[in-house]
C-alpha positions, -999 to +999 in steps of 0.1 A: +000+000+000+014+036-011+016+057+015-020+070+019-023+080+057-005+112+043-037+122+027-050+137+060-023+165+056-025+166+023-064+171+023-059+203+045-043+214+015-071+211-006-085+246+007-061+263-009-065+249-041-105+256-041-099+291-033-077+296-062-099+275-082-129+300-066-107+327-079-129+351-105-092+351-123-089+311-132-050+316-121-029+301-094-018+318-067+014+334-076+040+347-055+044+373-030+049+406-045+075+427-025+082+456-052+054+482-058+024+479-082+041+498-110+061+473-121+091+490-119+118+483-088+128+515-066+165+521-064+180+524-028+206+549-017+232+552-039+267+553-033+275+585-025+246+587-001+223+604-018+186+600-018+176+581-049+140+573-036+127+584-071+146+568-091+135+535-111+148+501-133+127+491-153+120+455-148+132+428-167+127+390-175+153+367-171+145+333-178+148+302-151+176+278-153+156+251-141+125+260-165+121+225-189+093+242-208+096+274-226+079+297-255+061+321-265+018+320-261-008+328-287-047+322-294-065+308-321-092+286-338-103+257-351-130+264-363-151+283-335-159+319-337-142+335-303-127+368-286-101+374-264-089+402-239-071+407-210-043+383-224-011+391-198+019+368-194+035+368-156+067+358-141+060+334-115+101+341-102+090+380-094+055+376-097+054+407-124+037+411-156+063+401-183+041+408-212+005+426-216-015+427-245-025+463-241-051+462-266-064+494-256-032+512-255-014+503-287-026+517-318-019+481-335-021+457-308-011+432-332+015+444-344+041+424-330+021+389-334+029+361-362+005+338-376+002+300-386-019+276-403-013+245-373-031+212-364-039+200-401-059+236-406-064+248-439-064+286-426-046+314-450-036+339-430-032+364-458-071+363-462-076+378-424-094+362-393-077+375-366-084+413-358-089+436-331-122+450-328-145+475-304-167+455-273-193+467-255-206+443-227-244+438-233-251+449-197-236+484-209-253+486-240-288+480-224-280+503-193-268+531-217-288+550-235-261+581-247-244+566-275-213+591-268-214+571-228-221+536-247-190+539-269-168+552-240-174+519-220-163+498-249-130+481-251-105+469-275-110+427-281-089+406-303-116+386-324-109+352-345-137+347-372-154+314-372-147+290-400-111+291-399-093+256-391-061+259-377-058+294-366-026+303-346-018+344-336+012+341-315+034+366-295+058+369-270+096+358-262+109+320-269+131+323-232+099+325-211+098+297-187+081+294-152+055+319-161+017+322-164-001+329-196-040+341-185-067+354-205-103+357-207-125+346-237-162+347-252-170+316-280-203+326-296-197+296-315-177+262-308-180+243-334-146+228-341-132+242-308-113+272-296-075+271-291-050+285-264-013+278-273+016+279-247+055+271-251+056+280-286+090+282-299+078+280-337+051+269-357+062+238-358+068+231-320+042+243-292+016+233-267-020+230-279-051+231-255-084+225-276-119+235-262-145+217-285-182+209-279-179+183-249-141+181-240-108+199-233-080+182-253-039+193-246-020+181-273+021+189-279+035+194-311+070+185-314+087+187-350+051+189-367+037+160-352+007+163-327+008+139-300-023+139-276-014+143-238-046+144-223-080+149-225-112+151-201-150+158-204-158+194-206-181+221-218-171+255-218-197+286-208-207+299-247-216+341-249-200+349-216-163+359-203-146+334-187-111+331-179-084+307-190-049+300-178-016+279-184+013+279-158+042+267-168+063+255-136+099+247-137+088+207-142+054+210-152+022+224-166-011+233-150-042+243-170-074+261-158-103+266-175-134+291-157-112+286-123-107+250-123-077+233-126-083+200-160-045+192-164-014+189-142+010+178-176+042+162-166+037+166-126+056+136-107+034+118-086+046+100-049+011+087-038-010+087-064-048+077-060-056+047-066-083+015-056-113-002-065-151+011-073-184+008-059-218+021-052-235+029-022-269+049-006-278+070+024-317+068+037-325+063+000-339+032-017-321+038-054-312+017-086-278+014-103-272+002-142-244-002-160-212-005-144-184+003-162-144+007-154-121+018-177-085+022-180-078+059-193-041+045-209-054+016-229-090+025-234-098-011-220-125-020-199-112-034-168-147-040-150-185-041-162-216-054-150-252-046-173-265-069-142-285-089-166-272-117-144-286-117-107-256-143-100-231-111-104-240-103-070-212-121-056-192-096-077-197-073-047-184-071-011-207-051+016-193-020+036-210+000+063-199+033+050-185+057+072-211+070+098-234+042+084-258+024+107-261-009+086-244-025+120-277-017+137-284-051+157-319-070+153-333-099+172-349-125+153-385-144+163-358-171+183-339-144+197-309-144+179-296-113+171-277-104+138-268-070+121-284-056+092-251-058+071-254-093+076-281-102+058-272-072+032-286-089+003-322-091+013-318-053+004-295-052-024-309-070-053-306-076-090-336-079-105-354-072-138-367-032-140-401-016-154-377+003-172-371-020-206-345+002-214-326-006-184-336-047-181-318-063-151-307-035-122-289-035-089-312-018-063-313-012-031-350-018-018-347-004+015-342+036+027-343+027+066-305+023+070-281+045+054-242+040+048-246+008+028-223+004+002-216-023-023-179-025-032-161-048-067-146-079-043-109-082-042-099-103-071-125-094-091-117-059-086-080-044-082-067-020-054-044-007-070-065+007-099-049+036-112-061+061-136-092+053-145-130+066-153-159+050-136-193+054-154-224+043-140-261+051-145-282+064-109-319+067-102-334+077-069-365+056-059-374+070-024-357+089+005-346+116+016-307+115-003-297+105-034-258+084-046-228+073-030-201+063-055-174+047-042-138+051-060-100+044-043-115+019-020-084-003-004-097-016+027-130-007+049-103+022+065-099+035+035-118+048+005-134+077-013-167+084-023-189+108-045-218+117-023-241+132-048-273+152-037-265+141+000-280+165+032-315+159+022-307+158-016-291+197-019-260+197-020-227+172-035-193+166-024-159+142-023-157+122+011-119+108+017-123+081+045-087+074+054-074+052+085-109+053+094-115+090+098-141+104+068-136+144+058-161+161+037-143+185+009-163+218-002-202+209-012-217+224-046-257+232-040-275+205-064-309+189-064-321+152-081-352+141-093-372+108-079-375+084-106-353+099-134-320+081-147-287+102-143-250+091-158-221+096-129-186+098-143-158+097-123-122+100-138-093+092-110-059+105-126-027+099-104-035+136-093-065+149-102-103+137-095-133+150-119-165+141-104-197+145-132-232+140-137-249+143-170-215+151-183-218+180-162-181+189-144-196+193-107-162+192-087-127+183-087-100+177-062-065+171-058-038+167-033-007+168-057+010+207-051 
């Protein structure tokens, strides 16, 4: 076993991450500034002792010696019709602005950009596509009516025309490592994705991350050919700003898209999550369908069950959850006494459904207890599962709660689970159970329907966690800083 008792420390850390993740800005945290807000760095006395409080160097960039990654950053298209503003570059050594668009300073903001046709496009950048054009914010436009006022809230935008495949604009210095490149962006339409590049040293060598109709995709291009790194279930806010970052640490990437962190690229991993899958309730009488693992490397399926077959019960091992009262003791008619848990499958059944688009199910007939879980048995299942994506299908029958989905389950001590529309079905969180002691991360307000089907995704990286429903992101969580 890895060493997963250090998740209790490691968990406190997690506050940190959802605050930056809260962040209106999408960005880490960077470091402390201790120069002023200009900028620039104030001298100190000089030599001769005179007062040179006034005086200033200007700042400047100087690349990191242990920076692996390294290039310049630039927006584009493939496809979808998008703006951008608010595009800054930051040196995460000094934590200053090394580069700002200034879109409404410069009288060409573009002037200093170069253009490609990447990714298999068919793009001509002689014909145009890329320009900078006047914004007004709806909000202003209705608000205002003096069109001398309306046009003075407006702001410079870089726009990328829809259509185009394979649209790079790119900017900036080939030395910058350790930085952060952040932006903000408004698709008015996807189709084919919008595209954010990042350690660009030429058009033939850069970082690619792709936001289509339903996922985020990062892809590297090394020597003109595209390798994809990784990719997860996403769908971008369309007609609104939202904010998009990359930080590029000395030994690897992180990527945030509307304040949460999709990707840690290249990030070494000592105690990676890891464990089998289940599914569980809480004062709820619900139905499961459709249990599938899958292994996010090969794209096999390392566990299913349609439960067509009522025999695959003894696929499954019971656990009183944490805070579960399935140990309740009963006395039967000769006075023997038992606990509930014991006889767990005179609750838990598969059986055929009036749903005939679901046939067999696995349901849990009783909302009296709560806690129960039903976890993949040890040799069917494999505790050391590692990045993965657990998908199953959820309907609430009768209770008060909704879905427990249990992921990283090593022993009875130790496990996770996705407790969705728990506290009286409002509100959704992670629950780490480790050496015995649960903790609940941040909850998300949500409500669930009785009697309608819902699809729960789970995909457990090494790092990362991305907890869906209805292909919905609802949270994420990580321990890996």
């Amino acid at each position: 076993m890895k060493k997963f008792t250090a998740l209790l420390l490691a968990l406190m850390m997690v506050v940190s991450l959802f605050a930056a993740c809260g962040d209106d800005t999408g960005n880490d945290v960077l470091l402390n500034d201790e120069s002023d807000d200009t900028g620039t760095e104030t001298a100190k006395d000089s030599a001769d002792g005179t007062d040179e409080a006034d005086v200033t160097t200007e700042y400047e960039y100087e690349p990191d010696p242990e920076g692996l990654y390294s290039g310049m950053v630039g927006i584009g298209s493939n496809g979808a019709s998008a703006m951008f503003k608010s595009l800054i570059v930051t040196d995460m050594n000094k934590n200053k602005e090394t580069w700002n668009a200034e879109l409404d300073e410069l009288e060409d903001p573009l002037a200093d950009w170069s253009y490609a046709t990447v990714l298999d496009g068919a793009w001509d950048s002689t014909s145009g596509g890329v320009s900078v054009t006047s914004w007004s914010d709806s909000a202003t436009e209705d608000e205002t009516s003096d069109e001398t006022e309306a046009e003075d809230d407006s702001y410079k935008v870089i726009s990328v025309d829809g259509g185009n495949t394979g649209v790079m604009a790119y900017a900036g210095n080939s030395l910058w490592n350790y930085v952060q490149f952040k932006f903000q962006t408004n698709i008015t339409e996807l189709e084919g994705g919008m595209i954010f590049y990042f350690c660009v040293t030429d058009e033939n060598n850069y970082y690619a991350c792709v936001a289509d109709e339903d996922s985020i995709t990062v892809y590297q291009v090394l020597n003109g050919v595209s390798t994809t790194l990784d990719s997860v279930i996403y769908t971008v806010p369309i007609e609104e700003w939202f904010w998009c970052s990359a930080t590029i640490y000395t030994t690897h990437i992180r990527i945030y898209i509307d304040g949460t962190m999709l990707f840690d690229l290249f990030a070494e991993v000592s105690d990676p999550y890891y464990g089998s899958v289940g599914i569980g309730q809480w004062s709820t009488a619900n139905t499961f369908d459709n249990l599938v693992v899958t292994s996010n490397e090969t794209d096999e399926v390392i566990y299913e069950n349609d439960f067509s077959d009522s025999s695959t019960i003894s696929d499954f091992t019971f656990l009183n959850g944490y805070g579960g009262n399935w140990d309740t003791e009963v006395t039967d008619d000769d006075g023997s006494t038992h606990t509930v848990a014991d006889v767990w499958q005179e609750y838990w059944v598969i059986e055929d459904d009036e749903d005939d688009e679901h046939g067999g199910v696995l349901s849990c007939t009783n909302s009296s207890y709560y806690g129960g879980c039903l976890v993949v048995t040890e040799g069917i299942a494999n505790a050391n599962w590692t990045n993965y994506t657990l998908d199953v299908d959820v309907r609430r029958n009768s209770g008060s709660e909704c879905w427990l989905v249990v992921f990283n389950y090593i022993t009875e001590n130790d496990y996770a689970w996705f407790n969705i529309g728990g506290w009286s079905n409002s509100s959704t969180t992670f629950k780490y159970v480790v050496n015995g002691s649960g903790t609940n991360l941040d909850l998300v307000s949500d409500t669930y329907e009785t009697d309608v089907w819902y699809h729960v995704t789970i995909i457990v990286k090494p790092d990362l966690i991305l907890g869906y429903v209805d292909g919905e992101l609802i949270l994420t969580m990580t321990y890996s800083f």
